[in-house]
Every structure is written in C-alpha cells, then in structure tokens.
N, C-alpha and C positions, 0 to 999 in steps of 0.2 A: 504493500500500500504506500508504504514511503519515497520506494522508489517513484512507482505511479506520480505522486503527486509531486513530487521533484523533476520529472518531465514534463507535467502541465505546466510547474512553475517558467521553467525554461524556454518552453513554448509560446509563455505567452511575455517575456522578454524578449525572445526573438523578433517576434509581430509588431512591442513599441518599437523596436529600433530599427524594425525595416520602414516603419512609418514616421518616423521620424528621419531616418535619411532621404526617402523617397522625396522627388520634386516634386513641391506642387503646381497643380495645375495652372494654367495663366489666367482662369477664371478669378483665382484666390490672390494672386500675384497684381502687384502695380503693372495695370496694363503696358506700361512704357512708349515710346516712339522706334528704339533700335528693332529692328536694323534700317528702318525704314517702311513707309507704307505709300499702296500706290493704286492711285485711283482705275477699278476697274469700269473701263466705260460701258461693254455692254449689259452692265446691268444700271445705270446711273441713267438718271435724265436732267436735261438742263433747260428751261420752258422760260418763255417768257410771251406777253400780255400787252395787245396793243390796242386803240379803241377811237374809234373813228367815225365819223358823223353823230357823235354825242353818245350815241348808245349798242354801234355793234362790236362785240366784243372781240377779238382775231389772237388764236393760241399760234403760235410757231415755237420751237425748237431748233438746236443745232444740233447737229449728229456728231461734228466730230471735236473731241476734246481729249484733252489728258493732263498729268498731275498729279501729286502726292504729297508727304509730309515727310521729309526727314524727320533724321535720329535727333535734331536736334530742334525739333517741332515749326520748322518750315515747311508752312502749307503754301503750296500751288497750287494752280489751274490754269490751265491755256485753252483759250475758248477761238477755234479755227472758224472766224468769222466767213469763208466763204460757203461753209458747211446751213447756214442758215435754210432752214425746211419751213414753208410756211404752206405746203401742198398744191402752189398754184407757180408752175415751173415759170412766165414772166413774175410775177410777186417774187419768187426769191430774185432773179438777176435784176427788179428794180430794189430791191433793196442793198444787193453785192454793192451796187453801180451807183446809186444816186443816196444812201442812208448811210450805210457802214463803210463805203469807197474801198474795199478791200485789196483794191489794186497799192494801195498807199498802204492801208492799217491791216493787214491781214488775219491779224489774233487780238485776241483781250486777254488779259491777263489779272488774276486775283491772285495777292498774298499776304499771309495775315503770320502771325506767330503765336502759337499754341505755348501757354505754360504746361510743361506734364502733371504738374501739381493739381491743376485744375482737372485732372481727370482719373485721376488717382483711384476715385472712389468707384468709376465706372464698372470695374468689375464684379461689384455690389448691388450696386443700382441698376446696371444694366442697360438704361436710358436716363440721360439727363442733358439740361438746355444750357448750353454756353452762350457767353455776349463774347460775342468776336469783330474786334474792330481790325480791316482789313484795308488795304489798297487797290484801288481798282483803276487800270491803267488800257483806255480807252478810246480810240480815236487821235492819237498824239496828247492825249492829257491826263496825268494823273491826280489821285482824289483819297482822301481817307474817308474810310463810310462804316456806320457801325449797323450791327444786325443779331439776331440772336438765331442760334442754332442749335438743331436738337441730335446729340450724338444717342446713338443706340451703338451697343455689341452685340451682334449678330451669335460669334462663334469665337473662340480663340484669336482668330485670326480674319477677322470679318467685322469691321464697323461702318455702318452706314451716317453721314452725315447729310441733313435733309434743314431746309426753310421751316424755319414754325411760322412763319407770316410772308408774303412776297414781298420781296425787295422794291421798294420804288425808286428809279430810276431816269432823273429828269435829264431828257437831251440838251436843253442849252449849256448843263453843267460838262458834257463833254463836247461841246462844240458838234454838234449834230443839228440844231436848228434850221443850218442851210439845206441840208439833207431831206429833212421833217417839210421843207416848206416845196422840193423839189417833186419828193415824192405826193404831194397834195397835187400839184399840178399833174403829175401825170398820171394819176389815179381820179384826178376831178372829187375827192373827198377833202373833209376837215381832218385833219389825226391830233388828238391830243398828244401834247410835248412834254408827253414822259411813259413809261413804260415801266411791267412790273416784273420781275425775276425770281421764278422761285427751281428748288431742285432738289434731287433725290443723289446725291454720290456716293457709293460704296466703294470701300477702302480694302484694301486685300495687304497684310504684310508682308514684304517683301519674303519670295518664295511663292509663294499660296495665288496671286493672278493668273488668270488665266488670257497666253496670250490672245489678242485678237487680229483676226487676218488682212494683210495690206489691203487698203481703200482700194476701191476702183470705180471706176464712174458708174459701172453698172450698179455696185451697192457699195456706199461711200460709208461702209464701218469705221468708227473712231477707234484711231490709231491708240494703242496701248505698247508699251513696251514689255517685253517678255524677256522673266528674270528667270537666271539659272535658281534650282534649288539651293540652298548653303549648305556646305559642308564644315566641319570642326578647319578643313583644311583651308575652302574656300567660304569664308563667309557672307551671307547676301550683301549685295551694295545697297547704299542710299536709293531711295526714291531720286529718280533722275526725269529730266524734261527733254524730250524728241524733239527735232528740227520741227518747224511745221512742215505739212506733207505740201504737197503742187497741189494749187488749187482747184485744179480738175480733176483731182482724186477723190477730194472730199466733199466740191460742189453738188450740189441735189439736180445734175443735167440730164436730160434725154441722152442717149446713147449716140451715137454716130452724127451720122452728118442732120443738119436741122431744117427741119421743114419750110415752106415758106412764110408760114403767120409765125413759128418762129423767131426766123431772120429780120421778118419785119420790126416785131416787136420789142428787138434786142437793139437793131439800127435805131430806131425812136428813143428807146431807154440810153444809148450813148449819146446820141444828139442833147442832151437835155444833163450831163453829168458836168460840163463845163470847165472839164479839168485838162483839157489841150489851150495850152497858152503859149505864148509866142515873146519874144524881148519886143520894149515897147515902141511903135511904129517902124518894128519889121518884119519880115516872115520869117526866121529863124524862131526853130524851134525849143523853147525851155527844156531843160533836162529833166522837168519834175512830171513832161509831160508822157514820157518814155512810155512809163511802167502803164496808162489806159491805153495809150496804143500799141503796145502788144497785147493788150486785151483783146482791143479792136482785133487786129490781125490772126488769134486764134479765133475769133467768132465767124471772119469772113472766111478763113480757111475751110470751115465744120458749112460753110452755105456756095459750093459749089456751082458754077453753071451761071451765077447770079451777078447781074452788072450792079455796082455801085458808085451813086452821086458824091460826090464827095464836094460840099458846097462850104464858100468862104462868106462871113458875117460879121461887118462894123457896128460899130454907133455913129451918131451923126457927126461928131469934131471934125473936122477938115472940111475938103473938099468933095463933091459926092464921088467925082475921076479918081481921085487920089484916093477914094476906102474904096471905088471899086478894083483897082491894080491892085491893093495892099489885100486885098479879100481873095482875089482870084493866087497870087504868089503865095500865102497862104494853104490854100486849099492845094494846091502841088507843091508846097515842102511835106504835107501830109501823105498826101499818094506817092511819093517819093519813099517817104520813111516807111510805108504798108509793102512797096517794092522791095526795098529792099531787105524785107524779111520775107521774099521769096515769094510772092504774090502777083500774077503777070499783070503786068501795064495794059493789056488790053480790056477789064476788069474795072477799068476806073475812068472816072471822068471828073475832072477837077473846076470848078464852077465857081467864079466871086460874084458874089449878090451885091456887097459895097452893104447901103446903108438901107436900103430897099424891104429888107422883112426883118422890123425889127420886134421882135416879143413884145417887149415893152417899152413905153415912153421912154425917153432919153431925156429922164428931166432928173435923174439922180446918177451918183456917180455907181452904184449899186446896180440900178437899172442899164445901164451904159456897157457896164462889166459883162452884166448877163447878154446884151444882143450881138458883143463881140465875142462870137464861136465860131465853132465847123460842126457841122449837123452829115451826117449819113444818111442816104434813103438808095433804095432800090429803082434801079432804072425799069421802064416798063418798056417789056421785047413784044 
C-alpha cells in the first residue's frame, strides 16, 4: 500500500511540473506585435460612402490593398487607389481620372502606432475598442485624424481590426474639391464634399497569411505578400509593404481591347481631367503632364481601328490668330508625344479651336485655366 501511494504521490508531481514547464498558450500570453502581422486582404474589406443629389446613397470599394503592423507596432495600409470598384466600369475610370487623378496619387496611405500595452488584455477580453489616432496621406497631403476601432482575436494568430463608426472624410481637406466639382459636371449631379470610410481588416501573424495570387485584369485580387513559415533557424520577418502593382493589374477594367461607348466614354472623361498643360504661351509640353498621357496612350492603344481628334483650346487673352496657332501647335506636340509611344500618325488628327469653344466664361482666372485644354473625341468614318 505504501508503495502504491508513493507512486501516486510521484505521479502527481510529475503532472505539476510538466505543467508548469509547458508553454502556455498565446491565448493566456500578452498577445504581443513580434514577429510581425500582416494584413490578409482576401478576407478584409475596405468600403466607403458617397451621396449625391441630396439623398442617393452610392457604396464602392477598392479591391486592392495591403499592410500590417510591425514588431514594433507600426500599423500600415496602402490603399491602390486605381483598384477603386464602384460596379459601373465608366464610374470607376471617372473617378481614377477626374477625383482621385491616380495617374499622379496612385495609393493612400494610413499609419498610426499601436502601444502593445494597450492591448495586453486582448487575450482576455477577446474584443475591445481602441482610439487610434493615425495619419492619412492623401492626394499629395497629409492629415492626423483620430477614430476609434474595435480589435477582436479571432484565433492565436488571427485578429481582425474593423470601424465601430464610419470614418468621415471631407474632400477639400485633401484637396479633392477640384475633382468633386469635375466629376459633378460630368455626371450632371450635386455630390456632397465628403465621404465616409468604414472597414473590416484581418491580420494574420507573420507565418499564418495566406498568400494571394498576382492581380490580373481579368480578376484584380489585392496583392498580399506571402511569408515563409519561421523557423528557430529562420525567423519570420516584419510585416513589410509591396511596391504598388501596375495599375492595370488592379484596375476594375473590361478585358481586352474596348468597345466603342467604351472608348467614347473614357475620351470624354480625359477631355475634362485638365491635367495636360503646356509652359506659358507655348506649346511645349510640362513634364507633370507625362504621366495622363501615357494614360491616354494605353486607353487609345486597348480602342483599335478608331481615329482620334485631338483638339487644341485657349481662353480669350491675346489675339483670336494668335490662340488659334498656339491651340492648333499644341494639339500636335500632343499627337507627337501619343507617336511616339508607338501609336501610328495616321490615327490622329490635331485640331486648334483658339478661343472658339470655351466651357466657361473667361471672366475668372479659374475659368480661363479650365477653357485652356486639349479635349479627345472620336473621329466619325
């Protein structure tokens, strides 16, 4: 008997001290930030809220993003603004083209710094709301803006970060007003000048994401970076940020070459982006004008078969001879520059109108800016 009970005693020594060397779980454990975490985008959504003629409401989404939080609680997010989905294929390219100008701003960018402390308790509570005051870099301007958010853990290795209220989001604070007021004209609506952001992002700790496969136009999947598992030997890296992809990867486009309402639609939305400017009273062309006209020049490429106007537009200052010369040399350093990114000269026809069709009065220097353009349209065969 003695014995006996001298083996349960031992027994059950054994059992404290395998449980008490045993690790415990990350559930009981300070959730921590090492080795890194990283936003899994196909399960994340990122939405936002626009409202126009007073009362109809319009949800879009962008598809592609990415981002995570280092070891040492740097949270990103890179929002691939040409990735913008609002389900009506001109509606997104007036908004690339004339709202968000993505040929310029390509990405947004959120980053905020997380205390670990603040979340200590998370694997207790399981869900709880942080105020995180973050930077939001926009359009060429950046902003601190604060917001409250509600973290949940999922799994060990699984936390979702989600909006407890939508973000508002007013465009004159990042210089978007011009955009706001562009796309009213060529949608013939009011849109109220602000917007509201709300979102769903699940975090995966570095190891545990699951990659996701390279964009393609057909289906513009948000780009994820795909981590090795860690080993004792090699440990996972930080949460790290991808180049942004080509914006015809991520774009929400029709496939192949574009139809002709199309083509139409996309010549109209360039005409009207005002972002080919020239040095002042000549036809050279600014360097800042580059980057829409290889816009241009992918969209004519994808509309095959199709002749294009290519028309030059003053204001009234001078003389009407002298902004029609300065209008038409204009419109062919244009066709020039579409040339020679390999587009046949037979394909174009370069057109100065002078002072002749001007949108708007020329009684502001605002006004004046806007009727000195180059507008695209389709020749009729």
């Amino acid at each position: 008997m003695t014995s006996l009970f001298d083996a349960l005693t031992r027994m059950k020594l054994c059992l404290v001290l395998i449980a008490m060397l045993a690790p415990l779980p990350l559930a009981a454990q300070d959730i921590g930030f090492a080795p890194g975490w990283q936003i899994e985008a196909q399960s994340s959504q990122l939405r936002f809220q626009s409202v126009k003629n007073v009362t109809v409401v319009e949800s879009s989404s962008f598809a592609a993003f990415s981002g995570g939080l280092t070891a040492d609680g740097t949270l990103s997010l890179h929002v691939f603004l040409d990735s913008v989905d609002t389900k009506i294929d001109l509606r997104n390219v007036r908004m690339r083209f004339l709202l968000f100008e993505t040929f310029r701003f390509p990405e947004a960018v959120i980053t905020a710094k997380i205390n670990p402390a603040d979340l200590a308790d998370l694997p207790t509570l399981r869900r709880k709301t942080l105020h995180l005051t973050y930077t939001l870099d926009l359009h060429g301007v950046k902003k601190q803006l604060e917001t409250d958010v509600a973290v949940t853990l999922l799994q060990d290795d699984t936390v979702v970060v989600s909006s407890t209220v939508p973000v508002v989001i007013a465009t004159d604070d990042f210089g978007l007003g011009e955009g706001v007021q562009k796309l009213q004209e060529a949608a013939n609506v009011v849109i109220i000048p602000s917007g509201t952001v709300s979102f769903d992002l699940t975090l995966k700790r570095n190891g545990g994401a699951t990659p996701a496969p390279t964009p393609t136009p057909e289906a513009a999947a948000p780009e994820v970076i795909a981590q090795a598992p860690a080993t004792p030997e090699t440990p996972a890296p930080e949460a790290t940020t991808p180049a942004a992809p080509d914006p015809a990867a991520v774009a929400q486009e029709p496939t192949g070459d574009l139809d002709l309402a199309a083509c139409e639609g996309r010549f109209e939305i360039l005409s009207r982006s005002g972002n080919i400017t020239f040095h002042s009273g000549s036809a050279r062309l600014q360097a800042s004008s580059a980057a829409l006209l290889d816009s241009v020049a992918d969209i004519i490429a994808r509309c095959p078969g199709l002749k294009i106007e290519v028309s030059g537009h003053t204001d009234s200052d001078g003389s009407p001879s002298a902004n029609q010369y300065l209008s038409q040399q204009r419109a062919k350093a244009v066709v020039r520059y579409l040339e020679n990114k390999g587009l046949a000269a037979d394909r174009f026809t370069a057109i100065g109108y002078g002072e002749d069709k001007p949108i708007f009065d020329n009684d502001t220097s605002e006004h004046k800016s806007r009727n000195s353009r180059i507008e695209f349209a389709l020749v009729q065969q």
